[in-house]
ZAMARGU-4260 file (C-alpha; in steps of 0.2 Angstrom, whole numbers, plus 5000, padded with zeros to 4 digits):
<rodrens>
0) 4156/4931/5120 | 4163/4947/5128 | 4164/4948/5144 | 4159/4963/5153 | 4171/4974/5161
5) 4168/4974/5179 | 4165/4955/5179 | 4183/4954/5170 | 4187/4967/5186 | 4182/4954/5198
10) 4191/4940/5192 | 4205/4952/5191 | 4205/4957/5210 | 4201/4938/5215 | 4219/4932/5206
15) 4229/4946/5216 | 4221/4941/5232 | 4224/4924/5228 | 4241/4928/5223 | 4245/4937/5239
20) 4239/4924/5250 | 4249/4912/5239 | 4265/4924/5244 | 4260/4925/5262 | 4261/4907/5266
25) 4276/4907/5253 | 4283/4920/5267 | 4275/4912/5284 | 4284/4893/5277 | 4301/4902/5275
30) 4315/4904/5288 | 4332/4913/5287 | 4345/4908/5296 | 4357/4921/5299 | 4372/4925/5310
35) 4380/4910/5309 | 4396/4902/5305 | 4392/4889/5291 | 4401/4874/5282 | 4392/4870/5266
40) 4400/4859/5261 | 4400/4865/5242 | 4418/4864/5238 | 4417/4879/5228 | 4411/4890/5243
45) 4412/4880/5258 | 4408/4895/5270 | 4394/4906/5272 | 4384/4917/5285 | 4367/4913/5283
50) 4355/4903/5272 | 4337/4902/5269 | 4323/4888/5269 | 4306/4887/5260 | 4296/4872/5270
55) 4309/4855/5266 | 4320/4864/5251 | 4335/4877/5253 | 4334/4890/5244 | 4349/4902/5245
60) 4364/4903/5255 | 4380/4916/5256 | 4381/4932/5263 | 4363/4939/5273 | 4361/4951/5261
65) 4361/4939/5245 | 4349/4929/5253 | 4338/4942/5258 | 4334/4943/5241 | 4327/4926/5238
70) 4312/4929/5253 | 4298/4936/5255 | 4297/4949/5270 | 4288/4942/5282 | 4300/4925/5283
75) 4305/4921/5301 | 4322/4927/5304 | 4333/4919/5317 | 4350/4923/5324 | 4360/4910/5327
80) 4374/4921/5338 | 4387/4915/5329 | 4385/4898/5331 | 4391/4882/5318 | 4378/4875/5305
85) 4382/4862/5296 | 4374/4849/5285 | 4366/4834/5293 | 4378/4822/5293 | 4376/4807/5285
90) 4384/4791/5290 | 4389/4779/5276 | 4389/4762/5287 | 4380/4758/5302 | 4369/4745/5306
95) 4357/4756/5314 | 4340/4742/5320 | 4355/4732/5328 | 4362/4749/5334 | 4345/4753/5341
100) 4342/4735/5351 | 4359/4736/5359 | 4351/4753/5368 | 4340/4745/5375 | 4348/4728/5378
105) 4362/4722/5389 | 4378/4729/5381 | 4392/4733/5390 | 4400/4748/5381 | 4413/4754/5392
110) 4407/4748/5406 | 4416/4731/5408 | 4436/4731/5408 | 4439/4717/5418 | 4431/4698/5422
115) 4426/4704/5439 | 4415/4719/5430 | 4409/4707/5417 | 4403/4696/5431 | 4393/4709/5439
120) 4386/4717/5424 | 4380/4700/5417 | 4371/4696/5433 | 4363/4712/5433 | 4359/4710/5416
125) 4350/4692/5423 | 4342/4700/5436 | 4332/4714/5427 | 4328/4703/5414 | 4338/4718/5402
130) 4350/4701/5396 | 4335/4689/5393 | 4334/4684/5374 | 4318/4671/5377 | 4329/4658/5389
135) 4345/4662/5384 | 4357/4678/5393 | 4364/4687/5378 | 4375/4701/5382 | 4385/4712/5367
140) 4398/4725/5364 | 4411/4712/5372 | 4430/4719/5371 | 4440/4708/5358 | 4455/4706/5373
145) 4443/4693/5382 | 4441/4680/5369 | 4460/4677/5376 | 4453/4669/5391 | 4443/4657/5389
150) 4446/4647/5403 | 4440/4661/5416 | 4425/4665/5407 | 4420/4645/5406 | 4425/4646/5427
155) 4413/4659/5428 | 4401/4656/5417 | 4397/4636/5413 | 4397/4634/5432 | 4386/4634/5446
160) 4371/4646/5443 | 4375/4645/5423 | 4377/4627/5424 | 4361/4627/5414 | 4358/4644/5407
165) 4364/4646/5391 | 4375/4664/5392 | 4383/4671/5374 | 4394/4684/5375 | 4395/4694/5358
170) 4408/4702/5353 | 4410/4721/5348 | 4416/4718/5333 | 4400/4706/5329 | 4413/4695/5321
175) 4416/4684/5335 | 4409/4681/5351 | 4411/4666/5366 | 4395/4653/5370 | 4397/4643/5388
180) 4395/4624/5388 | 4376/4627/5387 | 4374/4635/5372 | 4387/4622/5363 | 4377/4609/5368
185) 4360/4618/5361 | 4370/4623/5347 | 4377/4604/5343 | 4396/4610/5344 | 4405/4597/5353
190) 4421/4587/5352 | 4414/4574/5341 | 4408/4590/5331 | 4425/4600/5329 | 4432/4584/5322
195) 4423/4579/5309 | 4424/4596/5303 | 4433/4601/5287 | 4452/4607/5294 | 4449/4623/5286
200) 4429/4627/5295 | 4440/4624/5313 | 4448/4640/5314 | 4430/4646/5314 | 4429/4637/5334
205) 4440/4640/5349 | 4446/4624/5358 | 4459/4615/5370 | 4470/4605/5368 | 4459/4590/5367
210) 4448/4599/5354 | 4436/4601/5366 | 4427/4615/5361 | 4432/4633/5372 | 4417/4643/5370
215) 4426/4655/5357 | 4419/4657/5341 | 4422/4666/5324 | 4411/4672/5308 | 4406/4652/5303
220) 4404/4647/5320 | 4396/4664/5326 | 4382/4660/5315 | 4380/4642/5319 | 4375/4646/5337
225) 4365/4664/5333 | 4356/4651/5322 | 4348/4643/5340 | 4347/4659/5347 | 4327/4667/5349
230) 4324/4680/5334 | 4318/4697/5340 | 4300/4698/5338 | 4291/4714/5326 | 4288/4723/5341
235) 4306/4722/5350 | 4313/4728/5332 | 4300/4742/5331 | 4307/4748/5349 | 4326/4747/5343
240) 4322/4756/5328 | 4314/4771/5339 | 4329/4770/5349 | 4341/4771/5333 | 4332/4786/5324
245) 4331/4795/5341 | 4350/4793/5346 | 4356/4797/5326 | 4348/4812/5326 | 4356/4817/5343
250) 4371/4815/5334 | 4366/4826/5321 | 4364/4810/5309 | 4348/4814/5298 | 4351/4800/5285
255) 4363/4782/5285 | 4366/4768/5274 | 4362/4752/5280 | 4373/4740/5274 | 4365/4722/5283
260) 4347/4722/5281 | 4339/4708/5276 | 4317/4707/5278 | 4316/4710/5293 | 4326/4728/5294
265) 4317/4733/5280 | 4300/4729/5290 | 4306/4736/5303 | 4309/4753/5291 | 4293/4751/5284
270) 4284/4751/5302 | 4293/4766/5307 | 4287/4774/5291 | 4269/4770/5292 | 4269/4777/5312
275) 4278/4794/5303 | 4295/4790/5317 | 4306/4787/5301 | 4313/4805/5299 | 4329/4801/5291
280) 4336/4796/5273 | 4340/4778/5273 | 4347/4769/5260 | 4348/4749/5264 | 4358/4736/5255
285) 4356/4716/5259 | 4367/4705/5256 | 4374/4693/5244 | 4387/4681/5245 | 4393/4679/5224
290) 4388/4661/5224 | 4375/4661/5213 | 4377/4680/5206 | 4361/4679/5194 | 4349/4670/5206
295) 4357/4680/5225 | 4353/4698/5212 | 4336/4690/5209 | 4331/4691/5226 | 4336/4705/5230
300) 4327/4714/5216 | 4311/4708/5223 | 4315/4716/5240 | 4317/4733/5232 | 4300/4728/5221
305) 4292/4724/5240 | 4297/4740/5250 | 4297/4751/5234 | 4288/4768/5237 | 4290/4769/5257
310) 4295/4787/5260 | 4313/4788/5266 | 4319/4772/5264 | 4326/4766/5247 | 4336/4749/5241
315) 4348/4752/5231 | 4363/4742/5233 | 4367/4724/5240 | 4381/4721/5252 | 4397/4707/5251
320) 4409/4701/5265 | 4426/4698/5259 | 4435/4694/5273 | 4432/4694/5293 | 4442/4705/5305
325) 4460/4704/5309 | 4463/4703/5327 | 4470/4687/5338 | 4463/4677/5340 | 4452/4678/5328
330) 4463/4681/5312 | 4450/4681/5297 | 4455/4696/5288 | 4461/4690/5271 | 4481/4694/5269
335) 4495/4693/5256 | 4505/4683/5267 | 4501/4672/5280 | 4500/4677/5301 | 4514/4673/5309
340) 4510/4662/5323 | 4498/4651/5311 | 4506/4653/5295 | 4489/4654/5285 | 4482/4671/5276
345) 4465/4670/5284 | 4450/4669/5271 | 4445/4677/5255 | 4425/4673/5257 | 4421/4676/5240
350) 4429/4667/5221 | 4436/4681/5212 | 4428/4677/5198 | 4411/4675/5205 | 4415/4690/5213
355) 4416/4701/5197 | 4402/4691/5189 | 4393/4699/5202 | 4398/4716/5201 | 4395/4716/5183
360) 4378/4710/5185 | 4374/4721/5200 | 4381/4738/5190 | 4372/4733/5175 | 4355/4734/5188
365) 4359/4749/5195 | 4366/4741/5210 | 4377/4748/5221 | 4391/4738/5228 | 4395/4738/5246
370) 4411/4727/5250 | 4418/4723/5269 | 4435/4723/5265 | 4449/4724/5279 | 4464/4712/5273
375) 4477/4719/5261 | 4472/4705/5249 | 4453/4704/5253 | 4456/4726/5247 | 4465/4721/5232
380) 4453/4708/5225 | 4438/4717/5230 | 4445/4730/5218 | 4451/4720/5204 | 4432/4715/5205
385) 4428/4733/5201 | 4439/4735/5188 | 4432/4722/5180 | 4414/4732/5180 | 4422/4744/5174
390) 4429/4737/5159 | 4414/4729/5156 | 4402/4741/5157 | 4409/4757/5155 | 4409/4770/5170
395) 4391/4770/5174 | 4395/4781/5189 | 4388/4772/5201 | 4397/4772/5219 | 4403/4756/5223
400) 4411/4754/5239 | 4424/4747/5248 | 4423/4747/5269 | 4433/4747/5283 | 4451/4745/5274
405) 4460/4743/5290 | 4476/4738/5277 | 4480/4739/5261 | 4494/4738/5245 | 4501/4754/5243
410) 4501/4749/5225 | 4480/4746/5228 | 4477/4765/5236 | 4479/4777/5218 | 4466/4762/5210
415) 4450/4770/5223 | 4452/4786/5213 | 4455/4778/5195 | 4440/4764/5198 | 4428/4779/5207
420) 4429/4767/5221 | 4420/4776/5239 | 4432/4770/5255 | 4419/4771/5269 | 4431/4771/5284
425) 4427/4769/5301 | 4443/4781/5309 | 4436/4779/5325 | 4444/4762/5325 | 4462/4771/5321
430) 4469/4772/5338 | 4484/4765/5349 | 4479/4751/5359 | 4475/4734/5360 | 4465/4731/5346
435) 4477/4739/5334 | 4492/4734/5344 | 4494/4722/5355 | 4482/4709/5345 | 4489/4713/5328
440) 4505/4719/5328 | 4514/4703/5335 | 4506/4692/5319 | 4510/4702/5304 | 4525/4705/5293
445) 4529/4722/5296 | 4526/4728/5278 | 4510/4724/5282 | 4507/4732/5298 | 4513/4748/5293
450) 4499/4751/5280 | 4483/4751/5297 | 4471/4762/5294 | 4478/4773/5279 | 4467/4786/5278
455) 4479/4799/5273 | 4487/4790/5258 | 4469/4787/5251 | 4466/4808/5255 | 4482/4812/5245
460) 4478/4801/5231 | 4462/4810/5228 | 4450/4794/5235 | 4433/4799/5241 | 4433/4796/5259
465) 4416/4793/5266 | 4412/4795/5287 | 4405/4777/5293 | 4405/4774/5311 | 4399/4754/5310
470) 4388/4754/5324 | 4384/4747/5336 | 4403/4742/5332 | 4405/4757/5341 | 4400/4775/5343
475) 4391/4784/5330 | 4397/4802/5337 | 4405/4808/5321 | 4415/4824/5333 | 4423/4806/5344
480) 4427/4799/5324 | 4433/4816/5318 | 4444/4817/5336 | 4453/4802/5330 | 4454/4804/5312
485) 4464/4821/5316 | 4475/4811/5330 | 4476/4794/5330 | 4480/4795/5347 | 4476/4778/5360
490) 4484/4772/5378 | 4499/4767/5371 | 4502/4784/5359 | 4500/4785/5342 | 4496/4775/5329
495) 4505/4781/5313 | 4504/4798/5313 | 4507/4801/5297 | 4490/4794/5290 | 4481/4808/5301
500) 4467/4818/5292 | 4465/4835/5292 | 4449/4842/5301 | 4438/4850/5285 | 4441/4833/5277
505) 4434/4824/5288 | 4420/4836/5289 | 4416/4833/5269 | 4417/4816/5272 | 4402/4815/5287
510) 4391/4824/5273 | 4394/4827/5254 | 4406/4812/5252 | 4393/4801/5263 | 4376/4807/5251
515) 4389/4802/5236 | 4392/4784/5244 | 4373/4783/5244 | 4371/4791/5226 | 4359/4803/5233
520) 4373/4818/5236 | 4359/4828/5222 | 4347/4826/5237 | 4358/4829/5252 | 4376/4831/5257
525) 4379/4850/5257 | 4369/4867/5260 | 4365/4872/5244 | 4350/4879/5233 | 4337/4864/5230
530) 4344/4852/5240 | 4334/4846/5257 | 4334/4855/5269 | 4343/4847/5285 | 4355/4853/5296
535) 4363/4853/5312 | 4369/4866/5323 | 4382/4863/5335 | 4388/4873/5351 | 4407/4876/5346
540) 4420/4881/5330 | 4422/4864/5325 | 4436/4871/5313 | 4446/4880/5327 | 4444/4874/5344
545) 4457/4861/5348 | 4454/4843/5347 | 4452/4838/5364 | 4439/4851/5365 | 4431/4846/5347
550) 4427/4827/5352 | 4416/4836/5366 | 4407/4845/5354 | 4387/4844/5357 | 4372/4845/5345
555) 4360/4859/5348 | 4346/4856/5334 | 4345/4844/5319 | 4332/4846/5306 | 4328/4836/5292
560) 4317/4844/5278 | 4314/4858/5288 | 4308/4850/5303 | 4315/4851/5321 | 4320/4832/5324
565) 4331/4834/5340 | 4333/4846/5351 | 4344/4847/5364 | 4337/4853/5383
</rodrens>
């Protein structure tokens, strides 16, 4: 049937109104971002001078008169008077629910450098009820140097107005932590106790010389008395996990991965999502122990079949311990030769061969594998677990990670690069002072010691270095990390300034080597054409100024898919 002209004029004049009203709101949903002094992050071209955004995608970025082109005219346009741009950063480590319920819990950051302070913070902390976990007085972020004095803690803690109370002091590491007589005896850990333990489960518990047990505790021990400590209920959970988005994206952090999160993180993911408050990228691995590889992979599977399809939030990985931490009096890093004042090599926490029966498995899922490894030796096996994926499965790409790597084989450091193997390092941690020295340095061989924190080795051997804070370890302010990274400075100087990191590295590790840690870097990571659209601006040169001035560096805005997240007032 024909149809007659001026109907088909009609139809022809509604089309071009619709298409103009499509190119209207195309125009009103884009923004270009001009003026600006922007890292992309694009190895190719990392600088540019503006970029432009259509609703949550990117969609060009250069010079303003390239990117003109790719919008419509009546975009917004906004000057950004030179200011830094950057990608959101990404942080490949942080235990961000935990993170969150230390904001609003009783943790004493900095604010506690001597047993006087801790005494008046913890009975502040009793009096506002901020310390109260149900009945017991739970106070975190300890410094390690106070698990030396035990006896003190016990004089002012398991006496007279904590007689009955049961007080738990955890540690900033969360590998250790003290308990006062209270809380042993709630927790069953008593003389009669230590000794009828296995010799080797006694390192895991401080105690005298009568093996009366001191209060301290490590890893083993630390979980026997968090075991009679009340859990956080939905609601307290829900209110950390508010706090934890808000304070990341003050940082600039629009996405993380979460490298501990067993159901009830991932609830507490899921809750954020359904209220809309879960305006990052998360990526969350639980963890396994490669006891029972088939079985541990099993579960885990059904937690990503559980909290499938919840935007934002994406399990794709598992996480391992291989070792504990390395620091007197703890000494649970896994080394190649033994401490000196105990003569014993602390503990490889997995079966190597169980360890690669894992990794095989979990590569062949699509897993990615996330290992805690801070001993030389706990480093080297954790990568001949890796190799052994590798060989058996061909290089399916996938990022499997190594964290932490506070020593290693110099012989180890060119295999990240052959295996494809992530190092998510935590170079905030690389400074000069107690923790590096004066608790380490006296216990091991100095072949060993020599090798802390080797950041620069792994750069120069053409390892991917990822940006990882650990928090609530400590702080997640990627400008503090970068700071050190670049100086390794502390109170008593320098620690191995030869492993310093140049700045722009450090920069690609907070965003493209952190979305490639996460297997998401086609997603996030860099400014570029088709990938999401978040960004940070910052209210310095970042490349330039000096680094005493860069560590004070302040976010101005952070967006995530094209939204304003945080904005500083």
């Amino acid at each position: 049937m024909r149809v007659p002209r001026f109907f088909g004029l009609i139809v022809f004049a509604i089309a071009v109104l619709a298409s103009a009203t499509r190119a209207e709101a195309d125009d009103a949903a884009e923004r270009v971002f001009y003026n600006a002094r922007i890292f992309t992050a694009e190895t190719k071209h990392p600088y540019a001078e503006a970029v432009a955004i259509r609703v949550d995608k990117i969609v060009a970025v250069g010079s303003r008169t390239d990117v003109e082109k790719k919008v419509g005219k009546q975009a917004e346009r906004i000057d950004l008077h030179g200011q830094w741009l950057l990608p959101g950063f990404i942080d490949s480590h942080t235990h961000s629910v935990q993170g969150g319920l230390s904001l609003i819990s009783a943790d004493v950051g900095d604010k506690v450098q001597s047993i006087d302070d801790l005494v008046a913070f913890v009975g502040d902390a009793r009096k506002s009820g901020k310390g109260m976990r149900g009945n017991v007085l739970s106070i975190s972020g300890m410094p390690l140097a106070f698990w030396s004095r035990t006896e003190e803690l016990n004089a002012r803690f398991s006496t007279g107005d904590y007689a009955d109370l049961a007080v738990y002091l955890s540690g900033s590491d969360y590998h250790t932590g003290w308990a006062n007589r209270a809380l042993l005896r709630r927790a069953g850990i008593t003389k009669d106790f230590i000794q009828h333990l296995p010799a080797n489960d006694r390192q895991y518990y401080g105690v005298d010389s009568k093996l009366e047990p001191n209060g301290f505790l490590v890893d083993a021990g630390l979980r026997k008395v968090q075991e009679n400590l009340p859990e956080p209920t939905k609601e307290r959970l829900l209110e950390g996990g508010r706090a934890a988005v808000q304070y990341n994206h003050s940082l600039g952090i629009t996405s993380w991965l979460d490298p501990l999160a067993d159901e009830s993180v991932l609830e507490t993911y899921r809750q954020l999502a359904e209220h809309g408050e879960l305006t990052a990228h998360v990526v969350a691995f639980p963890q396994v122990l490669a006891r029972k590889p088939a079985e541990e992979l099993a579960n885990v599977q059904k937690l990503r079949e559980k909290f499938k399809s919840i935007p934002n939030l994406s399990v794709t990985g598992v996480k391992i311990f291989a070792d504990g931490v390395v620091e007197y009096p703890s000494q649970t890093a896994a080394m190649t030769k033994p401490y000196r004042n105990s003569g014993k090599n602390g503990e490889l926490l997995f079966e190597p061969a169980r360890f690669a029966e894992l990794v095989i498995a979990a590569d062949k899922q699509g897993l990615i594998v996330h290992v805690h490894a801070l001993g030389d030796l706990a480093v080297k096996e954790s990568l001949n677990g890796i190799e052994r994926a590798r060989r058996a499965n061909g290089n399916s790409g996938l990022p499997h990670t190594l964290t932490h790597v506070q020593f290693a084989d110099p012989k180890d450091i060119p295999r990240f690069h052959e295996l494809g193997v992530v190092a998510a390092l935590q170079l905030l941690w690389a400074s000069a002072g107690e923790d590096t020295i004066g608790l380490v340095k006296p216990y091991l061989e100095p072949d060993l010691y020599q090798w802390q924190y080797p950041a620069r080795s792994l750069l120069d051997n053409s390892a991917i270095i990822s940006g990882a804070s650990d928090w609530p370890v400590s702080t997640a302010n990627v400008f503090q990390a970068i700071y050190q990274a670049e100086t390794r400075k502390g109170p008593e100087g320098v620690l191995d300034p030869s492993q310093r990191m140049p700045r722009e590295a450090m920069l690609y590790a907070y965003t493209r080597n952190s979305a490639c840690a996460m297997n998401e870097q086609g997603f996030i990571g860099s400014i570029a054409p088709g990938k999401q659209a978040d960004l940070v601006l910052v209210d310095r040169d970042v490349l330039t100024v000096p680094a005493e001035e860069l560590r004070a560096t302040k976010v101005v805005w952070t967006m995530v898919g094209g939204k304003m997240v945080y904005q500083a007032h």
